[in-house]
N, C-alpha and C positions, 0 to 999 in steps of 0.2 A: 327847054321845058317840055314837061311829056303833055301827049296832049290829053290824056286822061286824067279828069278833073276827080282828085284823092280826097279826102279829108280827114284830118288827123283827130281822135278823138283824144282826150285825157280824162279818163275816167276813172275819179277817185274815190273808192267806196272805203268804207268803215275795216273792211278785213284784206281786201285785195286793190291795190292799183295796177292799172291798165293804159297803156297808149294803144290804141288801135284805127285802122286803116281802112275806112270806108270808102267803099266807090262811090262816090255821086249818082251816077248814070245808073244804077242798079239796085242801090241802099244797102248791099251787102259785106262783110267784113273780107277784108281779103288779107289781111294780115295784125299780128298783136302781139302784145311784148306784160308781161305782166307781172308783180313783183307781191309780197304779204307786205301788208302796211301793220307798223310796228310802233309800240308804246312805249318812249322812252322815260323810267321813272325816276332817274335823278331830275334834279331841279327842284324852282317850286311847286310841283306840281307834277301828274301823269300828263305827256301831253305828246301829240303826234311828231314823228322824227321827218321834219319839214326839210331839211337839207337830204337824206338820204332818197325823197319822195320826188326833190329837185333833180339830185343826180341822177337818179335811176330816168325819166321824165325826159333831161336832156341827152342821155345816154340813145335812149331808144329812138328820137326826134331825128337825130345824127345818121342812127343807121335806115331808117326809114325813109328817111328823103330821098336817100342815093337809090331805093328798091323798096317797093312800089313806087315813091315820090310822095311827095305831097305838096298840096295846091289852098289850105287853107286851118284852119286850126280851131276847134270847138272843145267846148271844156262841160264836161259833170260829176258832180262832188253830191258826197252825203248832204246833210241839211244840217244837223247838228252841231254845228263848228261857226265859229267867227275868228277872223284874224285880226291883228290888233296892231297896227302898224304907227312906228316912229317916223321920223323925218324921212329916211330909204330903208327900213328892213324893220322887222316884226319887232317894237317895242316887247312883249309879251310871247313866251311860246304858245301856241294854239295847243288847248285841251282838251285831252281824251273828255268826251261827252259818258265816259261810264266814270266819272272820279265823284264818290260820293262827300259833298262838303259838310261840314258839323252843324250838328242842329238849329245853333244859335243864327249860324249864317242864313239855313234853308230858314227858319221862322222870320228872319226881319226880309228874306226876298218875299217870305208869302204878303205879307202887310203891305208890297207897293205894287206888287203886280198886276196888273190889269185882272176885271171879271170877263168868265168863261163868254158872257154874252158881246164884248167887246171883240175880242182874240179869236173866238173859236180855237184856242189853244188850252189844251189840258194842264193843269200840275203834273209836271212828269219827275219820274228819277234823276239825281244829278244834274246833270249839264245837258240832257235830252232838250230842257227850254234855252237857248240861247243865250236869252236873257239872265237865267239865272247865271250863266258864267260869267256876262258880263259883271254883274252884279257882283258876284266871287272874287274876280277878279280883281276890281275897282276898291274893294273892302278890305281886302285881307292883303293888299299888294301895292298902297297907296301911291309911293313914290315909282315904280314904276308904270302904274297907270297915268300917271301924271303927264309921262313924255310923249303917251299916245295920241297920236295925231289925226287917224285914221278909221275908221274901221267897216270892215268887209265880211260880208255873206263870203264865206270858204270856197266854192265852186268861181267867184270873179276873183278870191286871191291869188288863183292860179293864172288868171287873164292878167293881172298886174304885176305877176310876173315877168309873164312871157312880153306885155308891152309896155310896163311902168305905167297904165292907165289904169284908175280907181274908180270902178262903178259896184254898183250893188242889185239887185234884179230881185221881182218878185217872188220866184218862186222857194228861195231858200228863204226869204224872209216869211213869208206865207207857212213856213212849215215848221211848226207850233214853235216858236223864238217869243213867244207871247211881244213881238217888239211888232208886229201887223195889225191892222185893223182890213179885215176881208171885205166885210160890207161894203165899206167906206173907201177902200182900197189907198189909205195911207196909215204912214204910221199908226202906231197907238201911243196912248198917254205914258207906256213903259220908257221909252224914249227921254219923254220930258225930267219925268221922274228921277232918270238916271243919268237926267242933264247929258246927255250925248249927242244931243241931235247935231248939232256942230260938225261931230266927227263921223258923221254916217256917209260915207259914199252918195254923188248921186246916184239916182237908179235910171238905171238901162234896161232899155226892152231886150228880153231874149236874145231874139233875131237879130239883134244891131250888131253890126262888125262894128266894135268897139276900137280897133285900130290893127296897126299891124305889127307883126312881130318886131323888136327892137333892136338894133344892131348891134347888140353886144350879145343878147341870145342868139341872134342869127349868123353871129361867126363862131360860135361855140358849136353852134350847129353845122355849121359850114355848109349856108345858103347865101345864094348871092342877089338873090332875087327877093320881090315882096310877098310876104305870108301874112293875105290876112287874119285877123284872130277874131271871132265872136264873142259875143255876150256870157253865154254857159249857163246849166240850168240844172235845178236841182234834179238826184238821178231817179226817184222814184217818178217825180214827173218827167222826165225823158220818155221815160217808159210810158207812161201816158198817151203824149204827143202825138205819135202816127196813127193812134184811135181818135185821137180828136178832129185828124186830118180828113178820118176815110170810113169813119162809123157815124151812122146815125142814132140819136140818144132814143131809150137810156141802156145803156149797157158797165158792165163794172169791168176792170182791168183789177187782175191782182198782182204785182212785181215782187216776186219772189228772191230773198237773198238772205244775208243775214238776219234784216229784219223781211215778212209778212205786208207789204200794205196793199190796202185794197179801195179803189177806188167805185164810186157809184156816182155815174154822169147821169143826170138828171135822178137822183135822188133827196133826199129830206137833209136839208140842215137843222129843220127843227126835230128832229129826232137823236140829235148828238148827243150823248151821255160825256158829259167832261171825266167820272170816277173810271170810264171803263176806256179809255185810251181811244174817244172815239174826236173826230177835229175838223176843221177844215183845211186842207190843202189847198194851196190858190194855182192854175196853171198858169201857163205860158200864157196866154191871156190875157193874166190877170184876173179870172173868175174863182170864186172859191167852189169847190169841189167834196163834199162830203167824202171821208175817207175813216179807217178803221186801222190798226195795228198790231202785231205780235209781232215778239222775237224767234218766229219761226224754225227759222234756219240756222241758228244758235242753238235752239230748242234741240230740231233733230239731230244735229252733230253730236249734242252730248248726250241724246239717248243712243244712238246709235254708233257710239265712239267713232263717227268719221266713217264708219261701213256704207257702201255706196250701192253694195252688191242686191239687183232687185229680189224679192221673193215670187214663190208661183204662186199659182191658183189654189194650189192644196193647203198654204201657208196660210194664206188671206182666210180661206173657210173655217181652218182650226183656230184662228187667232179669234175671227166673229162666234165662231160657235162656242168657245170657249170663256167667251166674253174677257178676254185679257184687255186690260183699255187702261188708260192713264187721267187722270182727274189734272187740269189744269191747278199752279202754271207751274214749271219746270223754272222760269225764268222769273223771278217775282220782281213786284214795280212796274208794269208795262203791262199793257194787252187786256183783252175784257175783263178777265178774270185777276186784277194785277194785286190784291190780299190773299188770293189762295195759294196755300203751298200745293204744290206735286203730289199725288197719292197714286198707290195701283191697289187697287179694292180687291181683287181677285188674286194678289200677287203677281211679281215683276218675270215676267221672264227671261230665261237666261241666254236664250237661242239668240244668236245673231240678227237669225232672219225673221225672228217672231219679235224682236224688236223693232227691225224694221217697218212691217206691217202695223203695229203697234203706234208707231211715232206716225207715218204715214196718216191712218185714219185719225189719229191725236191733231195732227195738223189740218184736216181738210173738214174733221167737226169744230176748230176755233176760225177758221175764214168762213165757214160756212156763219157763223156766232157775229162775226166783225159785219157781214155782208148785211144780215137782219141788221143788226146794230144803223148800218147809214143806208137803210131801206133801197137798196140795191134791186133793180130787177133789168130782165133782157139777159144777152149773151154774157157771157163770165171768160173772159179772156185771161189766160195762164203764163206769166213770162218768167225766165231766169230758171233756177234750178228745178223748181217742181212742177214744173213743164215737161218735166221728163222722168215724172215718179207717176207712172201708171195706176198704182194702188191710190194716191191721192187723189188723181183726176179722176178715177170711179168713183169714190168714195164723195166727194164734190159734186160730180154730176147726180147722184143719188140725193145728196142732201138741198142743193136748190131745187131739182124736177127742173133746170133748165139748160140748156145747149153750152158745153165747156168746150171752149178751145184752147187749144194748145199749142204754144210757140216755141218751140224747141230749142230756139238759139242762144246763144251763150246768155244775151240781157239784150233787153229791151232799149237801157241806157245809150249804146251807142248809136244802134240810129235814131234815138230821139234827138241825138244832141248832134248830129250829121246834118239834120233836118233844119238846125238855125241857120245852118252854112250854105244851105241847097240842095243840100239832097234831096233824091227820087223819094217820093214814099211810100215803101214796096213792102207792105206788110203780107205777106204769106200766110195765109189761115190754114190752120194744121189738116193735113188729107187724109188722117186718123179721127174717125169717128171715137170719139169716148162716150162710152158705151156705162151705165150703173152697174152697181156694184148687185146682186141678186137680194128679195126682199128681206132675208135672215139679219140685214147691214144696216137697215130702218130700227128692226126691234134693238139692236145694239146701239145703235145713236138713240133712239129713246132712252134706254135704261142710264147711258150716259149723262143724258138731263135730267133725266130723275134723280140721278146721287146728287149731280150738282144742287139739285134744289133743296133738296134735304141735307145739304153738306153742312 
């Protein structure tokens, strides 16, 4: 056994899956394997291709032991997902959280679903409530909801995997499944309602090494030794976690990736807007967490057809001066703004890179919008992709007047989810002063709010 203590991350996000390789002793990624997580649409239903997410999972576990090694095994998943499990394997395929179900079904979930004051969970689009899938589910699929026996927050279906052990954990159910109650910190009445409580996992704290790897994964893996596995945690709170660890409140965390969320530790619950996709998050803890959302990262991929390529200085001033700017949302259903269509008032341009700039300040006036939203103040901590869009990070620093840092690294997710295992908590605060954007960037975010109000 090496004696360098590894630990193996599974990090399943909405667009991309990830196994990766954290030191302990350092908190750092020293190896990763990483696959496009894919929508299979035969069946009944859109739903994630959970065998291809296994193979790939086990594939990378395999070669990873032998080089770096690994010494224990932690799991983070999107939030959006429940798994539905029979006697030994998924009664139900687990469902794409974007499949939108027919009205009649979303009207009879609105009429049992718990109030916003209970959940702190918004009515969201589709399957974004948990609840509402179970709901889908359970209605439109009688007979095989019938042989369900089980059922799991998405991020411990992958710990029941790896150890045949069924738990379920705060943080994915905290993150709006309207099936939580924050306050209270148990279920909510969605539960009863939906007569399930029976089949709910118990819940595990975070931190708990729920057991250890299972000998049938462990020879597949071809390990001869004990691996043990944790608890796992939802991934936007991953990201969280090593601020929770090494910050003093209040400061906001935004975790950038396909979706936008933004966190405000020691901010206002009672300032949550349910219409404008604002909610509670519960952490690792168990405390709920005022938080905020867009589908940012979504957003800028499809203005930006996937161009990665940053803009200069002379870009950014012709785009402010010319006031090119995009009117929320791109992405409709979700986010402050989630009834407005998309508009560019000034018209769209066609430059690459004046898209870019564009989608840029598009993004860092709707976090700056989500951060007022769950009355955020102090440091504003930047992780995941636009952690390293410059033009954002001015654009942000400008728009709160306060100190943005930036975390350059791939995601925040894995070592938050390192962190349940043991790991070091070695957060690096960016040695890149981000610097505002010049005052011409102010008059342009006004005028920005001005359309919106008069839109």
């Amino acid at each position: 056994m090496t004696s360098r203590h590894n630990i193996a991350v599974l990090d399943i996000g909405k667009t991309n899956a990830k196994v990766v390789i954290v030191d302990a002793a350092t908190g750092t990624e020293i190896a990763s394997r990483s696959v496009a997580n894919s929508v299979v649409m035969q069946g009944p239903y859109p739903h994630y291709d959970i065998e291809m997410l296994w193979n790939f999972i086990v594939g990378s576990l395999k070669e990873l032991t032998k080089e770096p090694g690994i010494d224990a095994i932690s799991v983070t998943a999107h939030g959006a997902a429940a798994a539905l499990l029979g006697e030994d394997a998924l009664a139900m395929p687990v469902i794409d959280y974007e499949h939108a179900y027919p009205e009649t079904v979303g009207a009879a979930y609105n009429k049992i679903r718990p109030p916003f004051a209970e959940t702190r969970s918004p009515l969201l689009s589709g399957g974004l409530n948990v609840g509402a899938q179970i709901h889908f589910q359970k209605t439109q699929f009688p007979e095989a909801f019938a042989k369900v026996r089980t059922i799991l927050t998405y991020a411990q279906y992958w710990v029941w995997r790896l150890t045949g052990i069924a738990a379920n954990e705060v943080t994915s159910l905290g993150c709006h499944t309207d099936l939580w109650d924050p306050q209270r910190q148990v279920y909510s009445s969605l539960v009863d309602a939906l007569q399930i409580r029976d089949r709910m996992a118990p819940i595990r704290s975070a931190f708990e090494r729920v057991g250890d790897l299972s000998p049938a994964v462990s020879d597949q893996i071809g390990v001869d030794r004990i691996l043990p596995v944790y608890c796992g945690i939802h991934d936007s709170n991953a990201s969280l976690l090593p601020h929770l660890m090494t910050r003093k409140s209040p400061f906001a965390v935004v975790s950038t990736g396909t979706w936008v969320v933004s966190f405000a530790v020691g901010g206002r619950l009672d300032r949550l807007d349910p219409a404008r996709d604002t909610l509670a998050n519960v952490d690792a803890y168990g405390n709920a967490v005022p938080s905020a959302r867009f589908m940012g990262g979504r957003e800028f991929d499809i203005l930006t057809n996937g161009d990665k390529h940053p803009p200069d200085g002379d870009m950014v001033r012709e785009v402010v001066e010319a006031k090119l700017m995009l009117l929320p949302s791109v992405v409709r259903g979700s986010g402050p703004f989630p009834q407005r269509q998309g508009d560019w008032p000034n018209g769209e341009p066609s430059d690459p890179l004046a898209r870019n700039v564009v989608a840029s300040l598009y993004a860092a006036l709707m976090t700056q919008t989500c951060l007022d939203l769950i009355g955020a103040s102090g440091a504003t901590i930047v992780e995941g992709p636009f952690s390293r869009n410059c033009v954002y990070l001015s654009a942000l620093r400008s728009l709160t007047d306060r100190e943005v840092v930036a975390l350059p690294g791939s995601t925040g997710t894995s070592l938050g989810a390192a962190l349940l295992a043991g790991a070091t908590c070695n957060v690096s605060h960016s040695s890149v002063v981000v610097e505002p954007l010049d005052s011409a960037f102010l008059a342009y975010a006004a005028d920005w709010r001005e359309r919106l109000a008069n839109k």
